[in-house]
N, C-alpha and C positions, 0 to 999 in steps of 0.2 A: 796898221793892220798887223796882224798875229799870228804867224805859222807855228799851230802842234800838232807835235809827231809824236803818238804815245807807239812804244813799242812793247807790246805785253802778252799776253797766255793765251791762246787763241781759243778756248773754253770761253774768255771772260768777254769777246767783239759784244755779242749780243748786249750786255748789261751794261756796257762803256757805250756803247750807238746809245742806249735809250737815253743813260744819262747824261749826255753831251747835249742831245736833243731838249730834252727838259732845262738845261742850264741856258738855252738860248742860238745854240750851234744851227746855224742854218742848215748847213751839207760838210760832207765829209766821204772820204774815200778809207779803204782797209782793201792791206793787200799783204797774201801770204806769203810768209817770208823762212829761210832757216837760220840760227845764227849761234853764236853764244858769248856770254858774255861773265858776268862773276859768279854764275852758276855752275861752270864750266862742264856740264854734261848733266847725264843724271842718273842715280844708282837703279840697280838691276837686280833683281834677285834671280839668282840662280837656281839648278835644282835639287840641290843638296843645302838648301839652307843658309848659303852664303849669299853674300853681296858683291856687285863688282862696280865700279863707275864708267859709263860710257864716257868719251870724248866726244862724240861724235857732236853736229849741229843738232839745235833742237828746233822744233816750230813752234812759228813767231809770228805774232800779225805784227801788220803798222795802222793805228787809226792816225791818220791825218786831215787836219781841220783849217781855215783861216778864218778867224771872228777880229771883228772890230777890239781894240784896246781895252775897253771897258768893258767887254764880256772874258777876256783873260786869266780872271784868277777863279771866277765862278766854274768855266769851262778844266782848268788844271784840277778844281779841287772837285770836281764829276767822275774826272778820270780816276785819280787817286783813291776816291772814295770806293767806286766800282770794280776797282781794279786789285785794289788789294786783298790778298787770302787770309780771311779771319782776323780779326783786327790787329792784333801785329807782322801782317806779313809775312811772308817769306823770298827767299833769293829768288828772280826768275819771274818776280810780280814783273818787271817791265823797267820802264826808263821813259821820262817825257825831254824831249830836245822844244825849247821855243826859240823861233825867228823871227828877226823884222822883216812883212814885208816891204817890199819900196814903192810897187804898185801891181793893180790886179786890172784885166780888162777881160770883159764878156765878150766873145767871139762873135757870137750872134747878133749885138747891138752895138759894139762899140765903146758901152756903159763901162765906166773906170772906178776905182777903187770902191769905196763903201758900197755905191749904186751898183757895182760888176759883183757883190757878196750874194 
């Protein structure tokens, strides 16, 4: 089993939920987060016509998912494809982290790994 954790533009949840779903993703969680990372802020215009760059954190969701091994690369390239602004991107599209998991168990029943998906 497959833990992703796409962390991306919080404009883009809706369109990344749909296509995870269509890719096979059973359920998923998203939760609003602030962070930053190689975007390191974002510029400002001012009111004389200049620019300035904030530091400050920006917002950030997290969609995170766990699918069986074989839905993996379908489920990464939903994300990426949804995810990204205009087809070459730009900084601050996001970042996908993947993890093994070791096992999963349903609280409710007991049911463990695939059966607990």
């Amino acid at each position: 089993m497959i833990k992703i954790e796409a962390v991306v533009r919080p404009e883009r949840v809706n369109t990344i939920v749909e296509a995870i779903v269509a890719a096979g993703c059973g359920g998923y969680h998203v939760l609003n987060i602030s962070g930053k990372g190689t975007q390191q802020g974002v510029e400002v215009f001012t009111g004389r016509g200049a620019t300035t760059t904030t530091r400050a954190a920006l917002p950030k969701s997290i969609v995170t998912t766990v699918v069986i091994e074989s839905l993996k690369d379908a489920v990464v390239a939903a994300i990426i494809d949804s995810a990204k602004s205009g087809v070459e991107g730009r900084i601050g599209d996001g970042k996908i982290f993947i993890s093994t998991i070791s096992e999963v168990i349903r609280v409710r029943t007991g049911e463990r790994d695939n059966a607990a998906l």
